[in-house]
N, C-alpha and C positions, 0 to 999 in steps of 0.2 A: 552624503557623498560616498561613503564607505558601508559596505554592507559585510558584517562577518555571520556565519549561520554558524550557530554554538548550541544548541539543543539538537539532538538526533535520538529515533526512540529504537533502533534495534544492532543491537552486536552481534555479529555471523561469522562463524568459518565459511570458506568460500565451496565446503562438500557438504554443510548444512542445509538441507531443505525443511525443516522442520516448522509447523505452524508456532503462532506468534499467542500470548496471550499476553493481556493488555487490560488495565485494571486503570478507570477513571472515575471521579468522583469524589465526596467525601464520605467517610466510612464511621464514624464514630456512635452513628446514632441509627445506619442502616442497613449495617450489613447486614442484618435479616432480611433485607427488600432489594434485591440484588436482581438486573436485567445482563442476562448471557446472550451473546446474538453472534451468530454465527455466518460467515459469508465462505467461500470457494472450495463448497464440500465436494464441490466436482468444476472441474478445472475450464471445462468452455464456458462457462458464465459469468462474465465480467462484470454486469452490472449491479449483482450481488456482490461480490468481491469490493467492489471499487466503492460502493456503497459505504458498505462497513468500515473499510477503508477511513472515510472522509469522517467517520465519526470519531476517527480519533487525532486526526489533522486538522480539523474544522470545527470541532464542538467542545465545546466545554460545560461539564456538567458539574451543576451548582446545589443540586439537593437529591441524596440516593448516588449509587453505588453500580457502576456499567462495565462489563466483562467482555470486551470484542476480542475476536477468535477472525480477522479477514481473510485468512489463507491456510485454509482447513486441507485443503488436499495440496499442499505449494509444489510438489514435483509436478501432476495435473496441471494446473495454472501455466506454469512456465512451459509447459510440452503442449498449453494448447487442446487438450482432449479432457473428456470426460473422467477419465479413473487408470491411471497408469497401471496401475495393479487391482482393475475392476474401479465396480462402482462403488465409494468409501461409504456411500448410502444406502446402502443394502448388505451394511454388516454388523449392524446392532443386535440383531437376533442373535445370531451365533456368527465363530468365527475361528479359523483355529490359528492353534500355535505358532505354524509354519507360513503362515499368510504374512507378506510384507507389510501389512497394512495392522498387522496385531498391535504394537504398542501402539500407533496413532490412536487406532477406535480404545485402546482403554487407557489414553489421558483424555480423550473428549468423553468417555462415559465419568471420569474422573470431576473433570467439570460442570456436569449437567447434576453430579450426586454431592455438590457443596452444599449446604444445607443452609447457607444463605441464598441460593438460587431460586427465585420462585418464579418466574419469566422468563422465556427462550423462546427466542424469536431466529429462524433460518431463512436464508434467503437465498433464490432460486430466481434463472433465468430459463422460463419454459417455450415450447413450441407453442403459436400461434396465441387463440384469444380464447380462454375457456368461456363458456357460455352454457347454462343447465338446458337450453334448446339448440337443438340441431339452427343456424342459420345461413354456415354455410362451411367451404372446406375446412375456411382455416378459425372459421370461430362459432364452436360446436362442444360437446360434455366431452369430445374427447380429447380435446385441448388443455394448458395446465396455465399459458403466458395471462397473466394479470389477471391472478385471483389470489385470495385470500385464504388458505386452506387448514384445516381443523379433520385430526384422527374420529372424533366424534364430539358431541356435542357438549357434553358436561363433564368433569371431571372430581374429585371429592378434594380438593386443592386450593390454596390461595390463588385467587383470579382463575378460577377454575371452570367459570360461566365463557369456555371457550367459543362459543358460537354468538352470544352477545360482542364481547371482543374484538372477535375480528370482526364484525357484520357492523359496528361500528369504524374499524378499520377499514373496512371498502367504501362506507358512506364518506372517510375523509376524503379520502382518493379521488373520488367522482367528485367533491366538489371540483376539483381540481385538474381535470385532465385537458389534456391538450389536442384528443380529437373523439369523437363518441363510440369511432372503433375501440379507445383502449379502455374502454368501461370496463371496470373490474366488477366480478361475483363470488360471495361464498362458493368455496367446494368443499365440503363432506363426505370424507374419502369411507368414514363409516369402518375402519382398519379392522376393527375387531372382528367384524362378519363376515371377515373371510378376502379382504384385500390382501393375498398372500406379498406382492412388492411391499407395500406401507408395513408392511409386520416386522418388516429389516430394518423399517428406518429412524433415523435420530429423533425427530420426532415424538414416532410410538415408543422406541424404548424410551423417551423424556415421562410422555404422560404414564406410563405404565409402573414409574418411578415418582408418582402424584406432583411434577412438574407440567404446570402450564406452558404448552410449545405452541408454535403457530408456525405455518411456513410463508412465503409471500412469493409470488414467484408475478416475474416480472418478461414482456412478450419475449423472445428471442428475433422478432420482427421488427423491432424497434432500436434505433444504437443504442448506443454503450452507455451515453451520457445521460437519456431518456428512461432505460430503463431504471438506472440511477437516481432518478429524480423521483418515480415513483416509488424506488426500494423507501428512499428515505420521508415520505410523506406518510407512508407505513410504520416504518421505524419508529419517527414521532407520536405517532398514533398509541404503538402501543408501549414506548417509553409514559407518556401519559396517562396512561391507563393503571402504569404502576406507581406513579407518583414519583419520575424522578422528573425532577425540573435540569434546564439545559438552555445554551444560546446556542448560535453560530456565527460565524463569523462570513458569512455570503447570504445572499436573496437564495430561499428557496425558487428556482424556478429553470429552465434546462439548460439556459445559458451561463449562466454561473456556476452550474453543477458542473458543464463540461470546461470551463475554466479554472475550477478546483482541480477536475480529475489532471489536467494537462499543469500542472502550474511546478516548477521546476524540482526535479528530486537533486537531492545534495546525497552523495556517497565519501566517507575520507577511508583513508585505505591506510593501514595499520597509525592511524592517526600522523601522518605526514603525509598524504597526498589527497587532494579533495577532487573527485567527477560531479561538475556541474553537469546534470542532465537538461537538459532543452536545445533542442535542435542541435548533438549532438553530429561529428563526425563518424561514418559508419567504423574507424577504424583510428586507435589512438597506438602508437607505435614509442617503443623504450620507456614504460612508463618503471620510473624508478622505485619498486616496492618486490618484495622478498614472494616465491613463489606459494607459500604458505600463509600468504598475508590475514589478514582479520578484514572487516570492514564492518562500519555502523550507515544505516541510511538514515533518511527521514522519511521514509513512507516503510511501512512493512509490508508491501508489494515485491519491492525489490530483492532481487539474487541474483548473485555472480556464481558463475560455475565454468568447469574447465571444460572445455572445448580443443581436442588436441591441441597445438601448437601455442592456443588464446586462452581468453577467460570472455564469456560474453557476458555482458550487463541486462539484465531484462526487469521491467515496471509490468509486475503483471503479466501479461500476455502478448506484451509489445517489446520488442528488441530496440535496447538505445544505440548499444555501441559493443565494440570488441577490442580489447586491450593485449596486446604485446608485450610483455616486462622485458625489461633488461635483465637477464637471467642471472647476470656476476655483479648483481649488485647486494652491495654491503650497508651499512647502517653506522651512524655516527652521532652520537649524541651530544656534538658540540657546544649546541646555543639551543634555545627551545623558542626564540623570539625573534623578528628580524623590523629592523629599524627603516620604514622608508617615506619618498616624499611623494606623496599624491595630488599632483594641482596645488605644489606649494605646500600642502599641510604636511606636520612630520608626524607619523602614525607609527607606533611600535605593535607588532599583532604575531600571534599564534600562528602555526603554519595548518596548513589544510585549509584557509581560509579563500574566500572572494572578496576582491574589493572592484569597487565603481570608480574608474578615472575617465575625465570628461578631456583631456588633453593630456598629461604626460606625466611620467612615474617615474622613480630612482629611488636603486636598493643603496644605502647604505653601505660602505666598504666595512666588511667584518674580518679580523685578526684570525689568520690560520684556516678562513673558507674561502671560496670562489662561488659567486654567481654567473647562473647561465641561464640566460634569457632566451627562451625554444621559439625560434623564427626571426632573433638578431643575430646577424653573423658579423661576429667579431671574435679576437684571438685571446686566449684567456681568460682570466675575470674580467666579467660583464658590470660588475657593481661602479657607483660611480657615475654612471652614463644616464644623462635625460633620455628616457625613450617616450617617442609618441606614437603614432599608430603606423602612421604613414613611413615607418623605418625599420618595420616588423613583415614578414613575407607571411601570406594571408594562408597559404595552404599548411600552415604550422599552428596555425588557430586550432584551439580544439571543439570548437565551433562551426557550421557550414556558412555563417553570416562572417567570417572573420573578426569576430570582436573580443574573444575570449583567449589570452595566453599564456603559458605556463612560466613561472620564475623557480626556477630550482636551487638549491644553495648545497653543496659539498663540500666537505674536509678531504681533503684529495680525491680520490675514486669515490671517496663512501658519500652517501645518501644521508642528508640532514635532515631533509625536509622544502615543501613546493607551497607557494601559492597563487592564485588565479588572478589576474589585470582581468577587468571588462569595460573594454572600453566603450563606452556611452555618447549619443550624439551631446550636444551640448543642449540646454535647455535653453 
């Protein structure tokens, strides 16, 4: 009946865009045999992103040692375009000093030259259907969407036999695809002989550094969720190829892919205030947190950044909501726990939390706070009072279905601490 979310994987300043590295596995016997894989080196390609993503939300890896990198270019991702400051692919060759993009390309050159890395997998969302015959506009040699792609053929490296590889990597695929358009093929970009673009990219500087890379790129024809289903049919491919074993926790296949990718982000805001995301209001107004706040998510998707007057919340390349603070609010660290009754149970819990009530909830009177329940109007402290749904005004929801409410608790003015009511049909 009570649901509290207590695990989140990333701490952010709210002017922080910075990628995320992300280390799963266990380590004791393989960090020599280490998979680096990289997703949103350019920022309109979601289903690479979201891919990578899910492997660290949705999988768990049981033998070997996995390094995800989901939001390689995160200023890109959240602005929706390819390379805010150019394309971040096309500056591995060189780069200079004054480039905004200098320290990013050399902590990812930093990570590809760990000397436990021996596999690097990138993932790309390309235009149309690559295909080594012309067969039509958009699925022809000069297409990149759903192929498997290698700088050249062999390399003098662990798992070095790059075009065996991936040519295995696209036979899994094809078992697997969901219409004969998106047949993936080998491409052989051949970089060395004078492919001047691939000479920049992460990739070539990987193999150039006797690091086994591969890229995967996936159609830009196809949604979000689709192309994700094939990142990660890839993924697996060549997670097995290195010998790391792994479960998950969904059916591979694109309707549970795309009920992962959508499946609710939790945000708490200097650990006193929790934003459930799902079907969020486009607009949350007085939210009691300091204007330099911190925040942790659960997806490393997620960023909050200032937007004059707001801060907007975005998953990716999708806008949840936009947040208001109450600018003269202060902090008070009275109590760190708050005692209430849910459906009759008495539940004591942490703040930034959500709970599930299928009928009706009451805070607890605390010594020296007041509760204020956002959408009961009543005079004072609010604590004390059975509230059920039907007694709360729906446009105060932070929710567009009305079922989600805020309970705030204060030592006069100052800000103690919020947690979330969702209230639930009954079963």
């Amino acid at each position: 009946m009570v649901k509290i979310f207590l695990y989140f994987f990333m701490l952010s300043n709210i002017f922080a865009l910075d990628f995320t590295i992300n280390t799963r596995g266990e380590c004791d016997k393989n960090c020599d045999n280490t998979v680096l894989v990289f997703g949103g080196i350019q920022g309109d390609e979601p289903g690479g992103f979201h891919a990578a993503s899910l492997l660290l939300t949705n999988y768990t890896f049981t033998k070997g040692k996995v390094i995800v990198v989901p939001n390689l270019a995160f200023d890109s991702i959240i602005a929706r375009n390819r390379g805010t400051n150019g394309d971040l692919n096309r500056k591995f060759a060189a780069i200079k000093d004054n480039d905004p993009d200098f320290n990013t390309i050399q902590r990812i050159k930093s990570l590809i030259l760990l000397p436990e890395v021996k596999l690097i997998v990138n993932l790309h969302d390309g235009s149309g259907y690559f295909s080594p015959k012309y067969i039509s506009k958009d699925k022809n040699p000069n297409r990149w969407g759903n192929s498997c792609i290698i700088d050249q053929k062999n390399i003098n490296a662990k798992y070095g036999n790059l075009e065996e590889i991936a040519s295995n990597t696209c036979a899994s695929i094809n078992e697997r695809l969901l219409h004969k358009l998106h047949s993936y093929h080998l491409k052989n970009t051949n970089t060395k002989d004078g492919d001047e673009e691939m000479l920049k990219s992460l990739t070539y500087f990987a193999i150039t550094n006797k690091k086994a890379a591969f890229a995967n790129e996936a159609s830009k024809d196809l949604p979000t969720h689709e192309r994700a289903y094939y990142h990660l049919i890839a993924l697996e491919s060549y997670l097995k190829a290195a010998g790391i074993e792994f479960t998950r926790d969904f059916d591979l296949n694109p309707y549970s892919v795309k009920k992962v990718i959508e499946q609710p982000i939790y945000v708490t805001l200097d650990n006193r205030f929790l934003l459930f995301l799902k079907n969020s209001r486009n607009r949350l107004n007085y939210i009691p947190v300091k204007k330099d706040f911190n925040y942790q998510a659960s997806n490393e998707l997620t960023a909050i950044y200032k937007d004059k007057n707001s801060f907007i919340v975005q998953y990716g390349n999708r806008f949840q909501t936009r947040l208001y603070l109450d600018n003269k609010i202060e902090y008070s660290n009275l109590i760190n726990k708050l005692n209430l009754n849910i459906d009759k149970q008495i539940i004591n819990t942490n703040f930034a939390t959500i709970h599930d009530a299928y009928d009706s909830f009451m805070v607890y009177p605390i010594n020296g706070a007041r509760v204020n329940i956002i959408g009961y109007n009543a005079k004072g402290d609010e604590a004390g009072i059975l509230i059920k749904k039907n007694m709360l005004q729906k446009s105060f929801s932070v929710d567009k279905n009305g079922n989600i409410y805020r309970v705030e608790v204060y030592e006069n003015d100052k800000f103690i601490g919020a947690i979330l009511i969702n209230f639930k049909d009954k079963k």
